[in-house]
The first five atom37 places (N, CA, C, CB, O) and aatype in JSON, in Angstrom:
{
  "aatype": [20, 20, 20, 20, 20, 20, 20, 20, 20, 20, 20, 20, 20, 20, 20, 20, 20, 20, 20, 20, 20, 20, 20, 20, 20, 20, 20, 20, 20, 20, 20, 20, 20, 20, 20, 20, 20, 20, 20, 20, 20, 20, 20, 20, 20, 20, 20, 20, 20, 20, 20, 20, 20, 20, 20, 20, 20, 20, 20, 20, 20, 20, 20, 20, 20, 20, 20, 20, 20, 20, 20, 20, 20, 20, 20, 20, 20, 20, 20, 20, 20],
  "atom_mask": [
    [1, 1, 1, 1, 1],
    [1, 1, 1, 1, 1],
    [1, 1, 1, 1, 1],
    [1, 1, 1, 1, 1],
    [1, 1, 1, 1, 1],
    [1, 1, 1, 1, 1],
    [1, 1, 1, 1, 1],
    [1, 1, 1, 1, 1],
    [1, 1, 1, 1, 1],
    [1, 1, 1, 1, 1],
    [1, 1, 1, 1, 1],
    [1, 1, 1, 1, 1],
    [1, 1, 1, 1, 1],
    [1, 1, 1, 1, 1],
    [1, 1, 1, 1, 1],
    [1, 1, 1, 1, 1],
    [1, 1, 1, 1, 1],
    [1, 1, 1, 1, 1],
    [1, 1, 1, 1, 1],
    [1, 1, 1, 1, 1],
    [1, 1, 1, 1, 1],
    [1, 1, 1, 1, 1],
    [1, 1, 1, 1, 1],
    [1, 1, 1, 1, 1],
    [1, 1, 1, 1, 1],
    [1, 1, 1, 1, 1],
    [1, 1, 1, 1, 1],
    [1, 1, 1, 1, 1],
    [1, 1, 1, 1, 1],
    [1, 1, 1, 1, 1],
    [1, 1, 1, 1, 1],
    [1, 1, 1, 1, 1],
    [1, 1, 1, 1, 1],
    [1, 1, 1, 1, 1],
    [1, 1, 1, 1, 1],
    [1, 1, 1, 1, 1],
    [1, 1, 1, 1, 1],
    [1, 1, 1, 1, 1],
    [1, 1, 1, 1, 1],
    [1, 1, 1, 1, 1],
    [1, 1, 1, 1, 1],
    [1, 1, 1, 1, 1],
    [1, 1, 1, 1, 1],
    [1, 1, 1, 1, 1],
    [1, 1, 1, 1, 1],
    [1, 1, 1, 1, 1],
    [1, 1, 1, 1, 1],
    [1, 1, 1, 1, 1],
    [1, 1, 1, 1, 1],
    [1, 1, 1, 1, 1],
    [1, 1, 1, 1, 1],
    [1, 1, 1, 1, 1],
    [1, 1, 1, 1, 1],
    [1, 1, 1, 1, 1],
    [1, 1, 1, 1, 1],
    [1, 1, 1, 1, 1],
    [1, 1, 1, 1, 1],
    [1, 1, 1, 1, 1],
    [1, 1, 1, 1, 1],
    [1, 1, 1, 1, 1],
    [1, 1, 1, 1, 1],
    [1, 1, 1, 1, 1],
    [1, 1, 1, 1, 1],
    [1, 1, 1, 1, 1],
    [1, 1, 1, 1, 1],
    [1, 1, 1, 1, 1],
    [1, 1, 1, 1, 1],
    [1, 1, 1, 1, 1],
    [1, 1, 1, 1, 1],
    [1, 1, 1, 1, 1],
    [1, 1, 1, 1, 1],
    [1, 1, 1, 1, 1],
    [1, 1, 1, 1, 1],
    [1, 1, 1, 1, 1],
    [1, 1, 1, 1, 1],
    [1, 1, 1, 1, 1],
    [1, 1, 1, 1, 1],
    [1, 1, 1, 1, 1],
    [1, 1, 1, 1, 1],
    [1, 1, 1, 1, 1],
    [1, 1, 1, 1, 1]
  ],
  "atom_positions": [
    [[76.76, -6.11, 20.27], [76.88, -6.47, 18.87], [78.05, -5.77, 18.2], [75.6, -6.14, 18.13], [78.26, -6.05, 17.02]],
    [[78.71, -5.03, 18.71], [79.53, -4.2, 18.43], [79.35, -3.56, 16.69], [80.83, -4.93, 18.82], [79.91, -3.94, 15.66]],
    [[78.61, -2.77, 16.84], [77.69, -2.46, 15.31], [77.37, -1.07, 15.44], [76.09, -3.39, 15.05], [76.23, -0.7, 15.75]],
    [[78.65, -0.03, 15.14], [78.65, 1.35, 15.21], [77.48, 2.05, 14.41], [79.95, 1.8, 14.75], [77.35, 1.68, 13.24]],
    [[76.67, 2.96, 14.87], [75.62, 3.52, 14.08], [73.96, 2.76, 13.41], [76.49, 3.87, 12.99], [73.13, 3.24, 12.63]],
    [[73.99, 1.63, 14.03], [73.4, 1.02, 14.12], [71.65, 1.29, 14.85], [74.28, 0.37, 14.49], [70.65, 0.61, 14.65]],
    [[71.81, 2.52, 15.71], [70.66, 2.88, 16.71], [70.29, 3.62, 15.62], [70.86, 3.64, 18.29], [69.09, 3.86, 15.62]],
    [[71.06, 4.19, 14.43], [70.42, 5.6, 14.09], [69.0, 5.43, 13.02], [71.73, 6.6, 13.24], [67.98, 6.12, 13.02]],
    [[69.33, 4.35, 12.19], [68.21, 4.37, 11.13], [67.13, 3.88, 12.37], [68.43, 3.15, 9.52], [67.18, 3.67, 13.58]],
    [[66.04, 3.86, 11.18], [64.31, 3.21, 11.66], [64.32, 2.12, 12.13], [63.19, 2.94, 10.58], [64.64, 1.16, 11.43]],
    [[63.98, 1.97, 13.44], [64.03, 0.65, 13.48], [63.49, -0.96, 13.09], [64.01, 0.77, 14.19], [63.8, -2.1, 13.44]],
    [[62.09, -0.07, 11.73], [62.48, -1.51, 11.08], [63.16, -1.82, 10.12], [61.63, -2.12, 10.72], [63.0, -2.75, 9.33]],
    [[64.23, -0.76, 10.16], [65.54, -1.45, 8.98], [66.22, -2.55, 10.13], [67.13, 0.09, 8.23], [66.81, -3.48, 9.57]],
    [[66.24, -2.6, 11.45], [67.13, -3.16, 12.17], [66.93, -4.37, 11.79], [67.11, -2.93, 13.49], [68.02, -4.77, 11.39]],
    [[65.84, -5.52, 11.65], [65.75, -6.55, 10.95], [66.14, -6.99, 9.71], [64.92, -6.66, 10.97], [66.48, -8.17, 9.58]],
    [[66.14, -6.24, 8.79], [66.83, -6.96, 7.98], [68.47, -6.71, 8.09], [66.26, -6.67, 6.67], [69.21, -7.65, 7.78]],
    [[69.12, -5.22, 8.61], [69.93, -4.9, 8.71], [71.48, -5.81, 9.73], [69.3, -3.83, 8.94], [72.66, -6.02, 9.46]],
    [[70.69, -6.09, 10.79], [71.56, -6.39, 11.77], [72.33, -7.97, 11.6], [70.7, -6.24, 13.08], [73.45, -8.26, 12.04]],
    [[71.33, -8.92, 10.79], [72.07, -10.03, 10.83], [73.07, -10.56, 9.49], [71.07, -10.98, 11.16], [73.56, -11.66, 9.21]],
    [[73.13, -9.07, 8.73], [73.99, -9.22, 7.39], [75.3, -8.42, 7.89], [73.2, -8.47, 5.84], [76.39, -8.94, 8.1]],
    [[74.97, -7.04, 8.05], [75.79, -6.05, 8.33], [76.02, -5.67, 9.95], [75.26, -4.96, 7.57], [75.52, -4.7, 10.52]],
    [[76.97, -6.78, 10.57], [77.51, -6.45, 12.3], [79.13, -7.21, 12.24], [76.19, -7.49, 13.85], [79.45, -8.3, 11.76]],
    [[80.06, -6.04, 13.03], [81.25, -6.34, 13.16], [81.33, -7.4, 14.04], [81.95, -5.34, 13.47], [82.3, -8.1, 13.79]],
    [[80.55, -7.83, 15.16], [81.05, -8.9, 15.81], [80.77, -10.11, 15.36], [80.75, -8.87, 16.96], [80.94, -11.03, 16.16]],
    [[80.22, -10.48, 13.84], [80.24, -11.73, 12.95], [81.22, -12.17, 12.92], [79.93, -11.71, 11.74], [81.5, -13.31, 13.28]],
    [[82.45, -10.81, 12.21], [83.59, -10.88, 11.55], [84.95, -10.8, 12.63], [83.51, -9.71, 10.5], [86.13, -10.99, 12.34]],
    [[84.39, -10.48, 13.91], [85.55, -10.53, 15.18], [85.15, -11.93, 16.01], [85.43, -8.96, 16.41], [85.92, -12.06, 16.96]],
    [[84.4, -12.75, 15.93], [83.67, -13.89, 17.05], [83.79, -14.43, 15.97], [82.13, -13.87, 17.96], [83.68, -13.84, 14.9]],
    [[84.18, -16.34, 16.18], [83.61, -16.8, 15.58], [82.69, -18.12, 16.68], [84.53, -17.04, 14.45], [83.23, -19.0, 17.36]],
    [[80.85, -17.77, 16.5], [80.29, -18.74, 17.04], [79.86, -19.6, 16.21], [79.47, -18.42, 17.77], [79.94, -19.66, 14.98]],
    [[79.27, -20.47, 17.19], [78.15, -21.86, 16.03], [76.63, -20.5, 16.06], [77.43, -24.43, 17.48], [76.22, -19.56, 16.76]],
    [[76.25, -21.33, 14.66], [75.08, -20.25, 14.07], [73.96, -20.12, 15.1], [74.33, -20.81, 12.55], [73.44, -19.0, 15.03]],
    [[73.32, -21.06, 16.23], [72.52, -21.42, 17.19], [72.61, -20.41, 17.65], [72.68, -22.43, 17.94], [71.57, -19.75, 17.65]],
    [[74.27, -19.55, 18.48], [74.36, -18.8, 19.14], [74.37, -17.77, 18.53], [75.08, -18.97, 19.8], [73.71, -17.06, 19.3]],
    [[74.62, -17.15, 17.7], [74.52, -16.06, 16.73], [73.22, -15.87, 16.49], [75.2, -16.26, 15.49], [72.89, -14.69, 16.46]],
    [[72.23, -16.82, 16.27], [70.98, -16.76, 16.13], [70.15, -15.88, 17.99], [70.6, -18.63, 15.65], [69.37, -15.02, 18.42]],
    [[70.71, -16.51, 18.22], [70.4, -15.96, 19.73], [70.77, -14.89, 20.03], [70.85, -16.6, 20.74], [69.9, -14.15, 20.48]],
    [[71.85, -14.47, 19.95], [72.37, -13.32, 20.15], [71.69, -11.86, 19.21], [73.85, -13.67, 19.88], [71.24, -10.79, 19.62]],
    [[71.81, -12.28, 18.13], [70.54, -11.37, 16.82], [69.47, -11.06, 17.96], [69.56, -12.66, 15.12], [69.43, -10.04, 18.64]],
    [[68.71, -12.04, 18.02], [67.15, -12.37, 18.41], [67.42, -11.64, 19.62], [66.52, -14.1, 18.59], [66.36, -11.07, 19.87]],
    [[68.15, -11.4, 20.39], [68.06, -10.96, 22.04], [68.12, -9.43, 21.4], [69.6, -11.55, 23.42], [67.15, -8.68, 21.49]],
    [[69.26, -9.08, 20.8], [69.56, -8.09, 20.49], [68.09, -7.17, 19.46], [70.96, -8.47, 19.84], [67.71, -6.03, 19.7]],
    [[67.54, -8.1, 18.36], [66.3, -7.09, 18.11], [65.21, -7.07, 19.2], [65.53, -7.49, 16.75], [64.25, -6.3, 19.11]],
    [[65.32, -7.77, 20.04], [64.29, -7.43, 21.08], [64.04, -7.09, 22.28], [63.8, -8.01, 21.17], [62.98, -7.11, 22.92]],
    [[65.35, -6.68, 22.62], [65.96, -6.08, 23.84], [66.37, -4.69, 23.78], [67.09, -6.8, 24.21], [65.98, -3.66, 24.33]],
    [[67.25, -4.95, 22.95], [68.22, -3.16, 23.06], [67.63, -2.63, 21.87], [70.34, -3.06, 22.85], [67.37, -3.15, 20.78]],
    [[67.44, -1.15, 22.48], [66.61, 0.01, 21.56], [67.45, 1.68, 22.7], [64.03, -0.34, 21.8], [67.61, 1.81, 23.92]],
    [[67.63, 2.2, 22.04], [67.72, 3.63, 22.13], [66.45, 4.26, 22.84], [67.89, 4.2, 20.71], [65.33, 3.87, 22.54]],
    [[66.64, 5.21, 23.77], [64.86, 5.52, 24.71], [65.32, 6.65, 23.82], [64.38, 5.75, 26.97], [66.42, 7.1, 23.52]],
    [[63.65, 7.03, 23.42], [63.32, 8.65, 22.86], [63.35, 9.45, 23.49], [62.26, 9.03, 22.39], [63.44, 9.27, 24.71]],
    [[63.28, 10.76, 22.93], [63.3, 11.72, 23.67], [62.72, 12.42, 24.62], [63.39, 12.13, 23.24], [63.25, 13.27, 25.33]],
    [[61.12, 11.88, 24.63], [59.78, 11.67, 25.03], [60.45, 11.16, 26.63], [58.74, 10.41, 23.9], [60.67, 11.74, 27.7]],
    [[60.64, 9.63, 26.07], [61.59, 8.94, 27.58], [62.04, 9.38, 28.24], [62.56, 8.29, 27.65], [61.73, 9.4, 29.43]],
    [[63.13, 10.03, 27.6], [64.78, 10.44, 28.39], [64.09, 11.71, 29.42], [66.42, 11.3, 26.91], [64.54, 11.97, 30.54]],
    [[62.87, 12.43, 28.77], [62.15, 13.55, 29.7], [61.13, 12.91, 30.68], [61.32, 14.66, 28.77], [61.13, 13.49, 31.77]],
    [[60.36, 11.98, 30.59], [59.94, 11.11, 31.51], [60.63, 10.73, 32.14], [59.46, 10.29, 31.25], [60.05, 10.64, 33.23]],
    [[61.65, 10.39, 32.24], [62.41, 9.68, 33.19], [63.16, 10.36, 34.29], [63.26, 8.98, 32.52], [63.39, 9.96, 35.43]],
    [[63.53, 11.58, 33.64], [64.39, 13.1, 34.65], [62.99, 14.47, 34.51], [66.57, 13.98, 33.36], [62.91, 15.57, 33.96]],
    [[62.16, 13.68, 35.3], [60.98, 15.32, 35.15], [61.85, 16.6, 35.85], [59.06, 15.15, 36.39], [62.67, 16.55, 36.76]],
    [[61.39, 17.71, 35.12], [62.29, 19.14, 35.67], [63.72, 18.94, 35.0], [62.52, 19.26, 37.64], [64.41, 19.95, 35.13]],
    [[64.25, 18.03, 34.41], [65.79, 18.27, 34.07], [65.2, 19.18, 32.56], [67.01, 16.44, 33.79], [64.04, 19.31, 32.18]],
    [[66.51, 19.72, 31.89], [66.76, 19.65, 30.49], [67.32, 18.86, 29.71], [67.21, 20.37, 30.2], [68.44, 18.39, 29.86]],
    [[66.5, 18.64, 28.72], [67.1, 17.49, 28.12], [67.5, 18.17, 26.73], [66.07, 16.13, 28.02], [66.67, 18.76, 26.04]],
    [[69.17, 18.01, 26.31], [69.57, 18.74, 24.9], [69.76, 17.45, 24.37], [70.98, 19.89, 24.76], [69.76, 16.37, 24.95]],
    [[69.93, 17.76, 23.13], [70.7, 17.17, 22.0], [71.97, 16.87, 21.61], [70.52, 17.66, 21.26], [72.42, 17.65, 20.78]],
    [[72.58, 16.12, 21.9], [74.29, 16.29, 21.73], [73.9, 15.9, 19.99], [75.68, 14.82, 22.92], [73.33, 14.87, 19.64]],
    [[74.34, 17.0, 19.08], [75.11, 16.22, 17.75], [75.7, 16.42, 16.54], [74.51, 15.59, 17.3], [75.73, 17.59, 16.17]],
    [[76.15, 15.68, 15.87], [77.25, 15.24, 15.57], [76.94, 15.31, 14.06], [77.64, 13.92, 16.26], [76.31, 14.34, 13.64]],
    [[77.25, 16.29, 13.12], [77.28, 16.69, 11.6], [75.85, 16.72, 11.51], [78.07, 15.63, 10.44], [75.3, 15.92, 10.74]],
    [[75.15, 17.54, 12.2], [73.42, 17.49, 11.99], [72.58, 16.61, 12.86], [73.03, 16.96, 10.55], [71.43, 16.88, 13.21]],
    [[73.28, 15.49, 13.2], [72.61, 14.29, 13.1], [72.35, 14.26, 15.25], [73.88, 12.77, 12.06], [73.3, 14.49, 15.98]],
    [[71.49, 14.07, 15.58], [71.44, 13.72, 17.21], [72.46, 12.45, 17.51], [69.71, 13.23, 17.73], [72.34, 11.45, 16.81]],
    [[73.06, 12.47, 18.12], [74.2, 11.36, 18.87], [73.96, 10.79, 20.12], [75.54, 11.98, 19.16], [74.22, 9.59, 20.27]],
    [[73.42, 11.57, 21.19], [73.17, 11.41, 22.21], [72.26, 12.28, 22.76], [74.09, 11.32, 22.71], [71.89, 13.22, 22.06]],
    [[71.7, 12.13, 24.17], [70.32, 12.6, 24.69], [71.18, 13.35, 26.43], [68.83, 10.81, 24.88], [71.47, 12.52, 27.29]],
    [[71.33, 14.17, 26.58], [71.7, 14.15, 27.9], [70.53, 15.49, 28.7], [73.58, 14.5, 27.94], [70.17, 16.65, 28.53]],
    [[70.34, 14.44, 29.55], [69.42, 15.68, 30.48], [70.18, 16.26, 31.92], [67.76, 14.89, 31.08], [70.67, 15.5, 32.75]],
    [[70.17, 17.35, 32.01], [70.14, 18.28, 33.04], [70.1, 19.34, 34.21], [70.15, 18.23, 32.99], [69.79, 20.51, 33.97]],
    [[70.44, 18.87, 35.62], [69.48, 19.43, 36.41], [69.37, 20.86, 36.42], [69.66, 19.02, 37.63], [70.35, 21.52, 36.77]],
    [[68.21, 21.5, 36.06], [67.53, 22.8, 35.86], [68.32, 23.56, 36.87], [65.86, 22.83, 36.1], [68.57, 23.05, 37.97]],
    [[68.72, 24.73, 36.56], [69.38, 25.76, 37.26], [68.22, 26.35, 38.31], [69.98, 26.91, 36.17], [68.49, 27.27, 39.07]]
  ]
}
């Protein structure tokens, strides 16, 4: 969707949010069918895994916080010394 900052709010702002305010409206131009599709895949597909996840998924790693003016940016886990 090419829609910087977009993972960070709640995700039920992402519904009303995503099909007013996304740069690839204003860089693509499709027929609305496909845009409609593309929205729809996009609220129900792609999501950010929690932090909960990202430690389920690497048991024994560490998992920090990368971020960025306060705010978490990224999740990176690694292998325990």
């Amino acid at each position: 969707m090419l829609t910087p900052f977009i993972h960070w709010p709640p995700i039920s702002w992402h519904r009303p949010i995503v099909p007013r305010c996304n740069l690839w409206s204003l860089l693509v131009r499709v027929t609305p069918d496909r845009r409609q599709f593309c929205i729809q895949h996009y609220l129900s597909d792609v999501r950010l895994l929690s932090f909960g996840e990202v430690r389920a998924l690497f048991p024994g790693a560490r998992v920090i916080r990368e971020c960025f003016c306060e705010i978490a940016k990224s999740l990176v886990a690694m292998k325990a010394p």
